[in-house]
Structures are given as structure tokens and as C-alpha cells.
C-alpha positions as CSV (number, residue, x, y, z in Angstrom):
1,X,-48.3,51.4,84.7
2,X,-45.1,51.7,86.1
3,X,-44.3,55.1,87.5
4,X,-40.8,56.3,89.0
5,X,-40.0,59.0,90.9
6,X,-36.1,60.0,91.6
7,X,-35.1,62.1,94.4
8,X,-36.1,61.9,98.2
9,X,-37.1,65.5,99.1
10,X,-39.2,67.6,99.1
11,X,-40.2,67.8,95.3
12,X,-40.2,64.0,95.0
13,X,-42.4,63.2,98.3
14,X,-44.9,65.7,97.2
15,X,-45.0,64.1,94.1
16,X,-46.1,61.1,95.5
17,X,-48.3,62.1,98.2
18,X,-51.0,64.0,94.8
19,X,-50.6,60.5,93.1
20,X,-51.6,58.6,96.5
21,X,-54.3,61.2,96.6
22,X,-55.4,60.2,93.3
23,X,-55.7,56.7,93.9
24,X,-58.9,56.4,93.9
25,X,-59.8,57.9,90.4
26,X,-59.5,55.3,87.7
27,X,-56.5,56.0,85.7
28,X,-54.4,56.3,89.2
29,X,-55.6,52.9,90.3
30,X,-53.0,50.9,88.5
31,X,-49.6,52.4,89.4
32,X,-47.2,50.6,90.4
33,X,-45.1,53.3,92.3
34,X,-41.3,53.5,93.1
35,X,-39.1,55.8,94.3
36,X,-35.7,55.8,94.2
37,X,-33.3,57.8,96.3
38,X,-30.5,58.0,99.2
39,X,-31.5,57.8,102.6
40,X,-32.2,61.0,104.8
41,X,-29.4,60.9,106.5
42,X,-26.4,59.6,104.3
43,X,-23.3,60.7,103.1
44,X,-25.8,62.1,100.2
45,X,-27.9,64.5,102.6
46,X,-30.4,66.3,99.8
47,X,-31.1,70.3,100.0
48,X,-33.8,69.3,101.8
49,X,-32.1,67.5,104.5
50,X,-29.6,70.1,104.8
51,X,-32.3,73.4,104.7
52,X,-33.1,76.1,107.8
53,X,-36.5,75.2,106.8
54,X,-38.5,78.4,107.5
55,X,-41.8,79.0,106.2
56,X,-43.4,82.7,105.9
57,X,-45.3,84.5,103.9
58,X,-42.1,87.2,104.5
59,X,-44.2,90.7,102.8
60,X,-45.1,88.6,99.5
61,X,-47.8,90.2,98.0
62,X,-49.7,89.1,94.7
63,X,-49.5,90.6,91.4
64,X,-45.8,92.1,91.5
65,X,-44.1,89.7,89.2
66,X,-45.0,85.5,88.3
67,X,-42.7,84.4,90.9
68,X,-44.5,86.6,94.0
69,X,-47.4,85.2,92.6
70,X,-46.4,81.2,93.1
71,X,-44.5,81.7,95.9
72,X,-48.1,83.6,97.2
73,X,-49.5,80.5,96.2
74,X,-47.1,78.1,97.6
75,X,-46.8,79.2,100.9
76,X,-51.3,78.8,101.4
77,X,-51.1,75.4,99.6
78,X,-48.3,74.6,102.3
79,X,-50.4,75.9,105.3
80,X,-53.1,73.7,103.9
81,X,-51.1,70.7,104.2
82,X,-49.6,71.6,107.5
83,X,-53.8,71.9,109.0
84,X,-55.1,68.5,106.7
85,X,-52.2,66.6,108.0
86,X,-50.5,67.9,111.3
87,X,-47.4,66.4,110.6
88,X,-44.5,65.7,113.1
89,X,-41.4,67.8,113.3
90,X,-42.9,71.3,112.6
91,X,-43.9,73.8,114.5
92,X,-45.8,77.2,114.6
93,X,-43.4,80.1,115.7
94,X,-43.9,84.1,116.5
95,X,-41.3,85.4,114.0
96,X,-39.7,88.9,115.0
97,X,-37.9,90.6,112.4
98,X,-35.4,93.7,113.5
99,X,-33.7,96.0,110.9
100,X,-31.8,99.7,111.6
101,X,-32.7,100.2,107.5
102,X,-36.7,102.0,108.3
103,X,-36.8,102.1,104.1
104,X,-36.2,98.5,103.4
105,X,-38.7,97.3,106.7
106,X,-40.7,99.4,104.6
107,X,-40.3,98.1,100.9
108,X,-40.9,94.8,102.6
109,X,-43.9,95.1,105.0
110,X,-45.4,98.2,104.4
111,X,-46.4,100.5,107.6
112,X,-47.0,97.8,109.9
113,X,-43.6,98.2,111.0
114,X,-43.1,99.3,114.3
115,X,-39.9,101.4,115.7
116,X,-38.2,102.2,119.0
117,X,-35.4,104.4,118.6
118,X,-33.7,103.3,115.3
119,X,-34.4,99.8,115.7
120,X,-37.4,99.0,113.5
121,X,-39.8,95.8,113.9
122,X,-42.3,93.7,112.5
123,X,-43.4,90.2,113.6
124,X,-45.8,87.4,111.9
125,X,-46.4,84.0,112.0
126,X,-44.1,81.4,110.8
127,X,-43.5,77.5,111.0
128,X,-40.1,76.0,111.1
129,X,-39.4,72.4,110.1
130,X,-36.7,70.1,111.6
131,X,-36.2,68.4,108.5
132,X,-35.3,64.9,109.1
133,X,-38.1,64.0,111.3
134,X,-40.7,65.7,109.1
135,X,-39.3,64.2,106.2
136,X,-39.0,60.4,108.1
137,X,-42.5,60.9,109.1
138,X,-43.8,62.1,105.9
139,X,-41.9,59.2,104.1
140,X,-43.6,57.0,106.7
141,X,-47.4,58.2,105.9
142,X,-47.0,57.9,102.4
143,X,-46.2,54.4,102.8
144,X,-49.3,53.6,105.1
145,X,-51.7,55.3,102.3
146,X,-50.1,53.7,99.3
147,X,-48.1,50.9,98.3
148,X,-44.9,52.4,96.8
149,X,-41.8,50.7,96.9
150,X,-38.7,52.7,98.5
151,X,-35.2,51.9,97.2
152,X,-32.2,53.2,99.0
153,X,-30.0,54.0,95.6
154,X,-28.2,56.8,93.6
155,X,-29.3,57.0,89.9
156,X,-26.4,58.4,87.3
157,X,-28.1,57.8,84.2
158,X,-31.7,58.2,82.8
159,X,-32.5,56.7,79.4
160,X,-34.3,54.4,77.4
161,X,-37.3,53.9,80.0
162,X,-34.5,52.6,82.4
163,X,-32.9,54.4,85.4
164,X,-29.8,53.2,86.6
165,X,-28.7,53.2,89.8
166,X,-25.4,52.5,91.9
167,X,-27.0,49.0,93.3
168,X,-29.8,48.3,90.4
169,X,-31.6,49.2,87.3
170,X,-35.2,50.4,87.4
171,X,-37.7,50.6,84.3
172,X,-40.7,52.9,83.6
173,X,-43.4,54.1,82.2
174,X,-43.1,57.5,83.5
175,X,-40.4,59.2,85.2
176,X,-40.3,62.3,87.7
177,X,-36.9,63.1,88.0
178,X,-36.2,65.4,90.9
179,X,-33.2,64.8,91.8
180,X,-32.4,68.3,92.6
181,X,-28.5,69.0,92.1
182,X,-28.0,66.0,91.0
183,X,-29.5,66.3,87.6
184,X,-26.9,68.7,86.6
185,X,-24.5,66.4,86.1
186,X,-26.6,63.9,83.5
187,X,-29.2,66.4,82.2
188,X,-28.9,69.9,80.4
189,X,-31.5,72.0,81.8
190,X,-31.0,75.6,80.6
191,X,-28.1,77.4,79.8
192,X,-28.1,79.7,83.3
193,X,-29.2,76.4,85.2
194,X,-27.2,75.9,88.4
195,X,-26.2,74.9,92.1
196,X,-25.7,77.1,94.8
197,X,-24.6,76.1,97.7
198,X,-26.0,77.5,100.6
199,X,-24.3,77.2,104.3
200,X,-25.4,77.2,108.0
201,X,-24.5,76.7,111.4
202,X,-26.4,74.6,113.9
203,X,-25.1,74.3,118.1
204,X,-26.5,72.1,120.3
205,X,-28.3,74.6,122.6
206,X,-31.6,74.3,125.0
207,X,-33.5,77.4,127.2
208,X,-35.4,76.7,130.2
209,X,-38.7,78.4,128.8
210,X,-40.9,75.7,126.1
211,X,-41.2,78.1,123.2
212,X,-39.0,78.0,119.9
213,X,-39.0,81.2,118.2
214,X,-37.1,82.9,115.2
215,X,-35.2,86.1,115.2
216,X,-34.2,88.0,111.8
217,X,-32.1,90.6,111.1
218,X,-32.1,92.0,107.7
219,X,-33.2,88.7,106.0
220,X,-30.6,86.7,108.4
221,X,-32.2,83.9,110.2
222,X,-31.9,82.6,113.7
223,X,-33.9,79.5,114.7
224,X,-34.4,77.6,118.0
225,X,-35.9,73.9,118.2
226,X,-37.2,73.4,121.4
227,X,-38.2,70.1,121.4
228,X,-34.7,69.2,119.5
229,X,-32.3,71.5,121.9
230,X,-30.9,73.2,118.6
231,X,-30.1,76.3,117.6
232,X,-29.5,77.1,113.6
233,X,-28.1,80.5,112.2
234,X,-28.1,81.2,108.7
235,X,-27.4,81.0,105.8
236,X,-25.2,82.0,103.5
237,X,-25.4,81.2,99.8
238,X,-21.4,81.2,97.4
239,X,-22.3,82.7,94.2
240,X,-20.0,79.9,92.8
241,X,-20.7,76.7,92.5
242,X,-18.0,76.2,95.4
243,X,-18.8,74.1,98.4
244,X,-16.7,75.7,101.1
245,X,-18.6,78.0,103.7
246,X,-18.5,81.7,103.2
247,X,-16.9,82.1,107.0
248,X,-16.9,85.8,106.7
249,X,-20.6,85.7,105.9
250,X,-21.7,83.8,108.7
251,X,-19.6,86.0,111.3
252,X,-21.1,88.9,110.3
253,X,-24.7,87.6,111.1
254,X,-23.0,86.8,114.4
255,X,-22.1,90.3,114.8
256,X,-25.3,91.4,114.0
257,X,-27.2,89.5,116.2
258,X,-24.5,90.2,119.1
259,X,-25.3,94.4,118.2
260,X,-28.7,93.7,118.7
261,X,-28.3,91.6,122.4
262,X,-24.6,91.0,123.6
263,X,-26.2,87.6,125.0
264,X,-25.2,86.0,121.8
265,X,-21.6,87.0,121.7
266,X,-20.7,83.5,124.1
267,X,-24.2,81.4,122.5
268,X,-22.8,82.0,119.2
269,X,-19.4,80.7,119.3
270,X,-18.2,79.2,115.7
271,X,-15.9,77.1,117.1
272,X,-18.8,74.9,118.9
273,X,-21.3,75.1,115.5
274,X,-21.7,72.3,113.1
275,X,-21.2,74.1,109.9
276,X,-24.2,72.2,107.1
277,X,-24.3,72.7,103.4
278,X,-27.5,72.5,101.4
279,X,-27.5,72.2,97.6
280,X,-30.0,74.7,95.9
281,X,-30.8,74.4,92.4
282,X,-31.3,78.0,90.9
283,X,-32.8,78.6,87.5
284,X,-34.0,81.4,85.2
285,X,-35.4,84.2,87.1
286,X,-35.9,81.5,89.8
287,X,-38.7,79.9,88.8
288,X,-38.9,76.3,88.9
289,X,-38.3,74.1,86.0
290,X,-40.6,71.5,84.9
291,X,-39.1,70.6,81.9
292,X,-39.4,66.6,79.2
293,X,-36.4,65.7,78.7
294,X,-37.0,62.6,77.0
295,X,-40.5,61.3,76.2
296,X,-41.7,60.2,79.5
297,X,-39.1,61.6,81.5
298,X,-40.0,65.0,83.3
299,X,-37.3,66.8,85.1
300,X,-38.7,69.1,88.2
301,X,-36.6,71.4,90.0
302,X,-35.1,74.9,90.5
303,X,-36.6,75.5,93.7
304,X,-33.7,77.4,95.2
305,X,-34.6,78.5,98.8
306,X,-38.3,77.6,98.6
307,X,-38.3,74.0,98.2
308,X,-40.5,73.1,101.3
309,X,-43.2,75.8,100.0
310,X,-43.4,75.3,96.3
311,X,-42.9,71.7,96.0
312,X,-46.9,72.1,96.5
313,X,-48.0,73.6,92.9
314,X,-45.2,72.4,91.4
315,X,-46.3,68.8,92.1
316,X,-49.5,70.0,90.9
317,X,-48.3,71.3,87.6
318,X,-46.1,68.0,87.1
319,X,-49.2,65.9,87.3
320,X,-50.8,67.8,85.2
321,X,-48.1,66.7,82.5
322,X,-48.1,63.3,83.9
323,X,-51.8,63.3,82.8
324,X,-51.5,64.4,79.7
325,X,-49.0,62.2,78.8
326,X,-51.1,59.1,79.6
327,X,-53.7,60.8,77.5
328,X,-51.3,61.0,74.5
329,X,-50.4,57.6,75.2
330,X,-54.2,56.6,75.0
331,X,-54.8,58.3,71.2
């Protein structure tokens, strides 16, 4: 059975690494498994590529609303896969989170706030993920465990049990399309469906001291990679579908970061910053989508900013479908 799987993130690889997994049960042992999608780094970066890439758990609680529940969810079935698999590229950080606002610390994470003055606290554990070695690697390990076929390619059109791409054509029996934001231009998801972009800066930047570490201010990241000297502050995200950075946005996390320790007022120059655009698909009540649009041919996105956290159950829920489809199939 000839199974394809568009897209090269986060969605897409976790797709393929609970189908490897699955290799060993019967009705897995004959895929033949491709995946189609651009190179990591390319003029066609994905959002995953282009991401801050924090993971926390960030005061989620269960039972508030579905989405608290799966994101609850998400980010254990992540720290599972971080302990089975140890992957390169990630590392455990001591998050600190600062705020002047005591009722929102609050809201967020409950009394165990702490306060000196009017600055309030509150630190937990986080990981951070430089995303194109992580991604490289995990590429790299799926290939050891399973023979898949990568093809470098951009597919524009889905149809007839035939993707085709910029440099070929590639047929299926099933197709995971999670192409992210580039499904919006061949495939109607749902009506409020659509692409944010979200925007950060990154400087080349190293301290003498082996430790990376993560600062927020009222939900405003700032990240520092050791091991790859880099220093990432953001993001923003336009409320249009316009790709231009929100300047104004980003300099007023500067500022607040320069309030909180004047250090940052020369670290943080713009004018030395690589400014990076990631783009985030965004559905109904931000949920993810996992949605046939054709027989066959499942679409899987809408991760917004938690793409390298629920890209576990998702995957889970799509081959769930998957299955049943080949059941159907079988009748």
C-alpha cells in the first residue's frame, strides 16, 4: 500500500515516526512510505523551521475547555518522546517568568507566584528546541528505522490518488496532507481557516557561563542557545494575513525586557537581529483540523503556536483514520 505524506514538519514527521512504530503489526508491514516536501532550510522554510520552539506546560490545567485539555495532553505525550528518544537539538531550561500585572500571574499560575516589590515571579521547567537540527536529526532517525523515501519537492495539486509536485508526480493509496500553510491555497478547509504570520528576532550572541535559559515577560519570550551562540526574542503574530514584521511589536518586548535589566538595552539592538517569519495555520477555536478532503486524502493542521507539542495526538488521531480507512477498504 502506497502511503504519502506531504509536508516536512512537525505534523508530517510525527506522522511517520507512529507508522514506523507500527511496522511490526501486520497491516503496517507493507507500506511503501513517501514523503514529499522542501528541504529544512530552503527558500520554503516551514512554520516549523521558522518557530521559537518553546515547550511548557505554561499554567495549563485540565478540564477548563477541549483545547486545555489536548494541549494538557500534548505537552506529556511530548515529554515522553523527548525521555524514549533523547533527541539532538533540545534542551531542558529553568524558565523565569516576570510580570508587574499580580492578577494575571495569578489567573495563570495560581499562588505559586512569588513577588518582590511589584515585580511578580514564577519559574518551571521548560525545553527549547533549535529547530533545524532537531528536525535534521529527527528526519535522520526515521530513515534508520524505516525505509521511506524522502523527495525534496513542492506539491500544488492533490487529486485523483496523484500528488503533483514542482519536479514529479507522486501516486497513493493514502495521503496525509500536512502541508501547513500551504494547503490554503489548493484546499478549502473551513470558512474561518487561516495563516498567521508570526515574527521574531534572532542575534548571534554567546555568555561565558554553559547554561541556556528563557526569560518571559507577560507571555513575551526571550531564549538563549548555548550550544548554538543565539539569542531569539519573540514573537509577534499580524492579525492579517500580511507577512511584514509588526516592528512596533517587537520593540516594545525590547523595552520591556530593558525595564526589567538595562543590560539588554545594547544586547538587543534591532539593527544587528535577523528578523524570521513563521507561517501558523489557525482554525476554529484553535483546535486542529483533521479533516477527508477527498476519499483517501486527509488534511491535518491548524496547529497555530503549538505545532512541536500537539503534532503528538494529532498523529495519533490521524492514524486512527488512516486505520479505518483501510478497514473500509477491506469490507
Amino acid at each position: 500500500m502506497k502511503v504519502l505524506v506531504l509536508g516536512r514538519g512537525m505534523a508530517a514527521l510525527a506522522i511517520i515516526e507512529k507508522l514506523t512504530a507500527k511496522r511490526s503489526l501486520p497491516s503496517f508491514k507493507a507500506l511503501e512510505i513517501t514523503c514529499v516536501g522542501p528541504e529544512f532550510i530552503s527558500p520554503f522554510d516551514s512554520c516549523a523551521v521558522n518557530s521559537t520552539a518553546l515547550v511548557a506546560l505554561m499554567g495549563v490545567e485540565q478540564g477548563i475547555s477541549p483545547l486545555g485539555d489536548l494541549l494538557y495532553e500534548s505537552y506529556f505525550d511530548c515529554l515522553n518522546f523527548l525521555r524514549k528518544k533523547n533527541p539532538m537539538g533540545v534542551c531542558q531550561v529553568n524558565r523565569k517568568h516576570f510580570s508587574w500585572d499580580k492578577e494575571k500571574m495569578v489567573r495563570r499560575f495560581g499562588e505559586s507566584i512569588s513577588q518582590v516589590r511589584d515585580l511578580i515571579t514564577f519559574e518551571e521547567k521548560a525545553h527549547i528546541f533549535y529547530p533545524p537540527v532537531f528536525l535534521s536529526w529527527w528526519q535522520e532517525s526515521l530513515t534508520r528505522f524505516g525505509n521511506i523515501r524522502w523527495c525534496s519537492d513542492i506539491v500544488s495539486a492533490v487529486e485523483n490518488g496523484i500528488a503533483y509536485g514542482l519536479k514529479d508526480s507522486y501516486e497513493y493509496d493514502f495521503c496525509f496532507d500536512a502541508r501547513g500553510s500551504g494547503i490554503k491555497d489548493h484546499c478549502e478547509i473551513k470558512e474561518n481557516f487561516k495563516v498567521v504570520p508570526g515574527h521574531f528576532l534572532e542575534w548571534d550572541y554567546k555568555e561565558e557561563n554553559g547554561n541556556s535559559w528563557v526569560m518571559t515577560i507577560d507571555g513575551h519570550n526571550l531564549i538563549y542557545h548555548h550550544h548554538f551562540s543565539k539569542l531569539i526574542l519573540g514573537g509577534s503574530s499580524e492579525k492579517t494575513e500580511v507577512r511584514a514584521p509588526c516592528l512596533e511589536d517587537l520593540k516594545e518586548q525590547i523595552s520591556s525586557f530593558v525595564k526589567l535589566d538595562k543590560k539588554w538595552s545594547k544586547i538587543l539592538d534591532i539593527r544587528k537581529a535577523t528578523i524570521k517569519t513563521g507561517l501558523r495555520t489557525k482554525a476554529s477555536k484553535r483546535m486542529p483540523f483533521l479533516k477527508f478532503q477527498k476519499k483517501n486524502h486527509l488534511l491535518i493542521g491548524g496547529f497555530y503556536k503549538n505545532g512541536y507539542t500537539l503534532c503528538f495526538p494529532v498523529a495519533d488521531m490521524a492514524i486512527t483514520k488512516f486505520k479505518e480507512s483501510m478497514a473500509e477498504e477491506r469490507m
